[in-house]
GUNUPA-691770 format. One line per 2 residues: number of its first residue (from 1); for each residue x, y, z of C-alpha. Coordinates in Angstrom, 2 decimals. Example, Ala and Ser with C-alpha at 12.3 -4.5 7.8 and 13.67 -1.06 7.14 Angstrom:
<recs>
1> 12.30 -4.50 7.80 | 13.67 -1.06 7.14
</recs>
This chain:
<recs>
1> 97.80 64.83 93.40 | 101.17 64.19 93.06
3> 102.21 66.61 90.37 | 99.98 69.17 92.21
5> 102.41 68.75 95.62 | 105.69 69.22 93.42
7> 103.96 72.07 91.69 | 103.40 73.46 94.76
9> 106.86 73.00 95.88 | 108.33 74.22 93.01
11> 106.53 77.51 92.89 | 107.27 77.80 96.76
13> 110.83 78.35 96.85 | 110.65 80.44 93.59
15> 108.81 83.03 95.63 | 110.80 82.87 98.77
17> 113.87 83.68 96.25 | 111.57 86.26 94.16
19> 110.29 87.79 97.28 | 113.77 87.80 99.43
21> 115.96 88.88 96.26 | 113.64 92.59 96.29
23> 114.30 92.73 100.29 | 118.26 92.44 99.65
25> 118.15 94.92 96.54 | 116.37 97.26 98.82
27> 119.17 97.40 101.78 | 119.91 100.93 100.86
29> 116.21 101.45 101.37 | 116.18 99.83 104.42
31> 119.08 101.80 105.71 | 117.11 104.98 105.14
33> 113.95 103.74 106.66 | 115.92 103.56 109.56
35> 117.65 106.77 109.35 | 113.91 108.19 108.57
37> 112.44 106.01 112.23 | 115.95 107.06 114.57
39> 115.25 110.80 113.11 | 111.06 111.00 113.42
41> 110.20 107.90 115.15 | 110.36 109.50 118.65
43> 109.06 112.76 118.06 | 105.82 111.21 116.36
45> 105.15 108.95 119.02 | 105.87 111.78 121.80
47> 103.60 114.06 119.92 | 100.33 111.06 120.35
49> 101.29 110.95 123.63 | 101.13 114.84 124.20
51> 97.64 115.25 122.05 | 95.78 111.34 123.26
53> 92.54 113.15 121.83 | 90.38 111.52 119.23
55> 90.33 114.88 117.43 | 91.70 115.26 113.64
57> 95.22 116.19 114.50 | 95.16 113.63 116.70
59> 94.61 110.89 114.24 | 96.89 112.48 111.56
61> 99.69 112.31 114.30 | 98.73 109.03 114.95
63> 99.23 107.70 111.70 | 102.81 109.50 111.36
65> 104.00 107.29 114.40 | 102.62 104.37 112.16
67> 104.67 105.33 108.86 | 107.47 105.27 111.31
69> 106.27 101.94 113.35 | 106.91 98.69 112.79
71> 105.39 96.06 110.31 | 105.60 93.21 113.12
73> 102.46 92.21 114.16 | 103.38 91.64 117.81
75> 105.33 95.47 117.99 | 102.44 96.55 116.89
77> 99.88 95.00 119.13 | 101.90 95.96 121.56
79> 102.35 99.27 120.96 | 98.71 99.89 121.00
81> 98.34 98.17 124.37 | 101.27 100.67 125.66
83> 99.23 103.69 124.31 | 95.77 102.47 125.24
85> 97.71 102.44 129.32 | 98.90 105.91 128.71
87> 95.12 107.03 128.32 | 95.09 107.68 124.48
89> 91.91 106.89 122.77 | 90.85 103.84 121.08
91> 90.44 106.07 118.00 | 94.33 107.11 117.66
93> 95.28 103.75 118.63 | 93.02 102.15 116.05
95> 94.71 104.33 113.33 | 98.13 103.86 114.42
97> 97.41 100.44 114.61 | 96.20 100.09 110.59
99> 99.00 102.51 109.45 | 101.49 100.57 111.04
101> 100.11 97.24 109.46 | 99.55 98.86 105.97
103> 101.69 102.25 105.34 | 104.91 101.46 107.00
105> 108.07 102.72 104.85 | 108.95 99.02 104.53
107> 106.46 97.60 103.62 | 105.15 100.07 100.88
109> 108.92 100.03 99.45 | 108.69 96.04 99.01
111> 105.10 96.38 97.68 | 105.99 98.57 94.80
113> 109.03 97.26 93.79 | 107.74 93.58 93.70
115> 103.78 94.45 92.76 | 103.97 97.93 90.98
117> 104.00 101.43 93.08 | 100.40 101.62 91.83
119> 99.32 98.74 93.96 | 101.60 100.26 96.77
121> 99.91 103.86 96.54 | 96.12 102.07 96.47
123> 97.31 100.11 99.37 | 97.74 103.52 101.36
125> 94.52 105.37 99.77 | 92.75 101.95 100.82
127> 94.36 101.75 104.95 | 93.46 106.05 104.86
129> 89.70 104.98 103.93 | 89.58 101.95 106.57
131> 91.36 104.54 109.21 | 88.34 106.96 108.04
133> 85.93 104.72 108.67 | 87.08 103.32 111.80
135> 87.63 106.41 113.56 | 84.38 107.85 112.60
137> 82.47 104.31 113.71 | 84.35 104.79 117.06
139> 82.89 107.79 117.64 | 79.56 106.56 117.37
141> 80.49 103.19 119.30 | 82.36 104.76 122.46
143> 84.76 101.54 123.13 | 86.33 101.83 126.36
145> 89.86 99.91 127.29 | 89.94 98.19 130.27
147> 91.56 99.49 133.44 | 94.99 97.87 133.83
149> 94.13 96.01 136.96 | 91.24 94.14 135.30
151> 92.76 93.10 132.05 | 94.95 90.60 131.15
153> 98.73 91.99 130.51 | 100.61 90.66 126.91
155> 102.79 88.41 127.73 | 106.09 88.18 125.48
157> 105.07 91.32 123.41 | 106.58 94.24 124.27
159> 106.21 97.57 122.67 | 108.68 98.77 120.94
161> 108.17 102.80 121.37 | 108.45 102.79 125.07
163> 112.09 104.64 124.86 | 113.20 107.31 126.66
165> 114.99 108.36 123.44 | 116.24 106.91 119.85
167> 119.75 106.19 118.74 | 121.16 108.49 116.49
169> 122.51 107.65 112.97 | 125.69 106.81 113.60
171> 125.01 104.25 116.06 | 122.59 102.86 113.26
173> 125.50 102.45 111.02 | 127.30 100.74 113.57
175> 124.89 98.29 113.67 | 124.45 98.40 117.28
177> 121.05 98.75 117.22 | 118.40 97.85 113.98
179> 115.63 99.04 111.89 | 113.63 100.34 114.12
181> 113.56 98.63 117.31 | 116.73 97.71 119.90
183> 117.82 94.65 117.74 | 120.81 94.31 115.23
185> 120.01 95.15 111.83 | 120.50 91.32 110.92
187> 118.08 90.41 113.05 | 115.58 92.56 111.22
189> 116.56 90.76 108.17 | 116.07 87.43 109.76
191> 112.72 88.18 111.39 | 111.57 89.01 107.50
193> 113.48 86.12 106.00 | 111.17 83.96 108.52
195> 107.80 85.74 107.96 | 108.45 85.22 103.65
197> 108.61 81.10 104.04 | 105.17 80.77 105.30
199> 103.91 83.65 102.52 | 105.85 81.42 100.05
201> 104.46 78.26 100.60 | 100.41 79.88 100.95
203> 101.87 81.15 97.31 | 103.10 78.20 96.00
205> 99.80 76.51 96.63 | 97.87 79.16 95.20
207> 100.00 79.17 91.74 | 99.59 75.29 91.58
209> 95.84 75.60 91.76 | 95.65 77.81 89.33
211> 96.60 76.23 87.03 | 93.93 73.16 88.00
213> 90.51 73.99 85.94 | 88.55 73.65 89.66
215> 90.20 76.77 90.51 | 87.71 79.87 90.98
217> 88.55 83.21 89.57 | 87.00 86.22 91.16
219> 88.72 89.17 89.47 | 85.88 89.21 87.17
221> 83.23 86.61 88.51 | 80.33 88.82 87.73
223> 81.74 91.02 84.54 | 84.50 93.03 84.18
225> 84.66 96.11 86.76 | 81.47 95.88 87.54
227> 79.97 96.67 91.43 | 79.09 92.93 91.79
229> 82.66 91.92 91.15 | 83.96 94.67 93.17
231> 82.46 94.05 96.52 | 82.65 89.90 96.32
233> 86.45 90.84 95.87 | 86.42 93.12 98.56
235> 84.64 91.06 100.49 | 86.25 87.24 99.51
237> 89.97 88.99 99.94 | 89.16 90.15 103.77
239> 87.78 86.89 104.67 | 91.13 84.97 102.86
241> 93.24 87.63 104.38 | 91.88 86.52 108.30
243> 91.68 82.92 107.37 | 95.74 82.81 105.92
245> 96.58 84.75 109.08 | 100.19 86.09 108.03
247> 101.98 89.06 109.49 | 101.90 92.08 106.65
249> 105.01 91.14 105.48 | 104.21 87.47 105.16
251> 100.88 88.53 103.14 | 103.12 89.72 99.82
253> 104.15 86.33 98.18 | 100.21 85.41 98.40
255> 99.09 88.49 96.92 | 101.61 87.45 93.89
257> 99.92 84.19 94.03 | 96.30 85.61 93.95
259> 96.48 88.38 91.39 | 98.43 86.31 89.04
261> 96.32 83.53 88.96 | 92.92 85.77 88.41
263> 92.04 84.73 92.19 | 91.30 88.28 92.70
265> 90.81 91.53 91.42 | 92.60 94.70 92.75
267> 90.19 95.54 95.57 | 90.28 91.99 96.55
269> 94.05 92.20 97.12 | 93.73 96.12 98.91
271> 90.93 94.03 101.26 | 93.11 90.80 102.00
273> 96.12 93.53 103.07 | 94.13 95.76 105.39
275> 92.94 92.40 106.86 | 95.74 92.39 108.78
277> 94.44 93.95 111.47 | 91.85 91.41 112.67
279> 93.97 88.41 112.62 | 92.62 85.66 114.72
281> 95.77 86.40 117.36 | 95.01 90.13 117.24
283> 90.70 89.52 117.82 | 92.72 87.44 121.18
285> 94.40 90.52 121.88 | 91.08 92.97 121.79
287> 89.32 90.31 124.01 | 92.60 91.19 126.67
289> 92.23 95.00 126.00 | 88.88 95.58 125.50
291> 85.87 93.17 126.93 | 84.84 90.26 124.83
293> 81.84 91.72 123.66 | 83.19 94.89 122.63
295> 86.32 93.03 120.68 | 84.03 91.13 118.72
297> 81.99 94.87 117.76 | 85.61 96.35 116.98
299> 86.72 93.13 114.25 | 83.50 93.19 113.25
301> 83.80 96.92 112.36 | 87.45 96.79 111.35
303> 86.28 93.63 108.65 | 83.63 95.90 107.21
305> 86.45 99.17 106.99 | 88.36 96.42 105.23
307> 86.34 95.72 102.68 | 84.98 99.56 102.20
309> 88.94 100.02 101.87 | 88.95 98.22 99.49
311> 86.45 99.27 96.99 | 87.20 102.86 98.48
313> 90.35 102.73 96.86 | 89.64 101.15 93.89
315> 87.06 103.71 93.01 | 89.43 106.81 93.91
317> 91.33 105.31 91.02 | 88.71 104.88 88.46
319> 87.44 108.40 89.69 | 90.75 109.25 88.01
321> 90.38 107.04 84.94 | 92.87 104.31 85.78
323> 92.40 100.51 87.15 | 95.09 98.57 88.21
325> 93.47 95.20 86.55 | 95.71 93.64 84.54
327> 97.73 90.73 85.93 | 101.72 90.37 84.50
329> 100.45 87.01 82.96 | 98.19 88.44 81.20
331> 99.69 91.41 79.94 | 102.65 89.19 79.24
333> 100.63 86.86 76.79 | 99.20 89.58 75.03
335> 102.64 91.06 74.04 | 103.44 87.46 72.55
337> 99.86 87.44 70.52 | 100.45 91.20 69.51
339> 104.02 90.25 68.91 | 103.21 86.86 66.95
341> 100.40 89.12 64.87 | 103.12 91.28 63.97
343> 105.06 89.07 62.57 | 102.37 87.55 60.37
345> 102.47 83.88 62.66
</recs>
């Protein structure tokens, strides 16, 4: 047990250096994205509040003002309670709320420079089938905020898109104001440097265990690619994604953890991501917005668009005749064989 704990120690702070080494080579990224949110950010999030129907152009506005959102977990939660007050629909607030968790410039940048821009791309295809789902299922369901008297306001989260107006760039380059809300620039960097440590150490764990012969692989539990293995991915990497509980950010050093060990397969890892939206603190926050009964229909629904999400976006992918599958361990040992074979060893 021992040798597990100092495995698990060791394999920690390798990630929080692996995971905070891509954030600092992507500052010039990070500059844009905030260029990209002071330029767009306010016009997208004026333009839900001009059109709060659940129609089409609704929802596609909606999930512009997520691309430009935030990744925290608490701006986000509390931007959706600041648009639910403002009487847009559950619907456009739903799909703001999973592109701002999932498709965020930020985020997507860090996923496909640490993971491969094909897990980044089926990470959007995946949130744009959950948001599918979700908004059609509301629809059907007719949730209802509500009224501000009656429920219970957020204390200590505040949304972050309630300005009047948006700095412009050069007061973003004077680092008078951050990436993308009202604090400095190395605050933003701090808030992520604290969200990676937790991510790190869920990681760490995972990598010692895997290498412990009790460990239980699902990428291919029943067969390679088949529908079996598929949908207990989908399905085990939403429920891991609500039990770890980690802000979007803080889910990337774990997904490292889990594909590399074979803990799951690619729609596993799509389905513990787009769990980020029914965290046990954000089911807390429905029960505030909505009633508890209807909170409990809404996770319940967003868990099931999770998992569709997916397998949705794992089979867009095979539609096309590719499968992101193949861990870097993996394909790194079968170099060395191929290599070795070469060589006549």
């Amino acid at each position: 047990m021992a040798g597990f704990w100092h495995e698990a120690r060791f394999f920690t702070w390798e990630l929080f250096k692996f995971m905070t080494l891509f954030d600092i080579v992507w500052v010039p990224g990070l500059l844009l994205a905030g260029l990209l949110a002071c330029r767009f950010r306010y016009q997208a999030w004026n333009s839900v509040l001009a059109n709060p129907g659940p129609g089409l152009a609704g929802i596609f506005r909606a999930v512009a003002a997520g691309v430009f959102g935030s990744v925290g977990r608490k701006e986000s939660i509390g931007a959706v309670d600041d648009l639910l007050s403002r009487d847009v629909s559950p619907t456009q607030c739903l799909a703001f709320l999973i592109a701002s968790r999932n498709m965020t410039i930020h985020f997507w940048a860090i996923f496909a420079l640490s993971l491969g821009a094909e897990f980044a791309t089926g990470q959007i295809l995946g949130a744009l089938v959950m948001i599918g789902i979700v908004t059609v299922s509301l629809r059907c369901l007719k949730l209802k905020a509500l009224e501000a008297p009656s429920r219970e306001k957020l204390q200590g989260v505040e949304s972050v898109e309630h300005r009047d107006q948006y700095p412009d760039a050069r007061c973003y380059f004077r680092l008078t104001v951050g990436w993308p809300s009202s604090s400095s620039l190395g605050k933003r960097f701090d808030d992520l440097l604290r969200r990676f440590p937790w991510g790190s150490c869920w990681g760490g764990i995972i990598l010692a265990a895997g290498l412990r012969g009790w460990w239980v692989v699902f990428a291919d539990v029943f067969g390679h690619a088949t529908l079996s293995s598929d949908l207990i991915n989908a399905l085990v990497g939403a429920v891991l994604g609500i039990a770890v509980s980690l802000s979007p950010v803080g889910n990337l050093p774990v997904i490292h953890a889990l594909f590399k060990t074979d803990g799951l397969g690619y729609p596993g890892i799509i389905s513990f991501c787009l769990a980020s939206a029914i965290h046990p603190r954000d089911i807390r926050t429905y029960v505030r917005i909505f009633d508890r009964s209807q909170a409990l229909v809404l996770s319940g629904l967003l868990f099931g668009a999770a998992v569709l999400g997916g397998l949705g976006s794992t089979w867009i992918y095979a539609a096309l005749g590719f499968r992101p599958n193949l861990p870097p361990v993996r394909l790194a040992g079968s170099l060395i064989r191929a290599l070795l074979e070469a060589l006549g060893f």
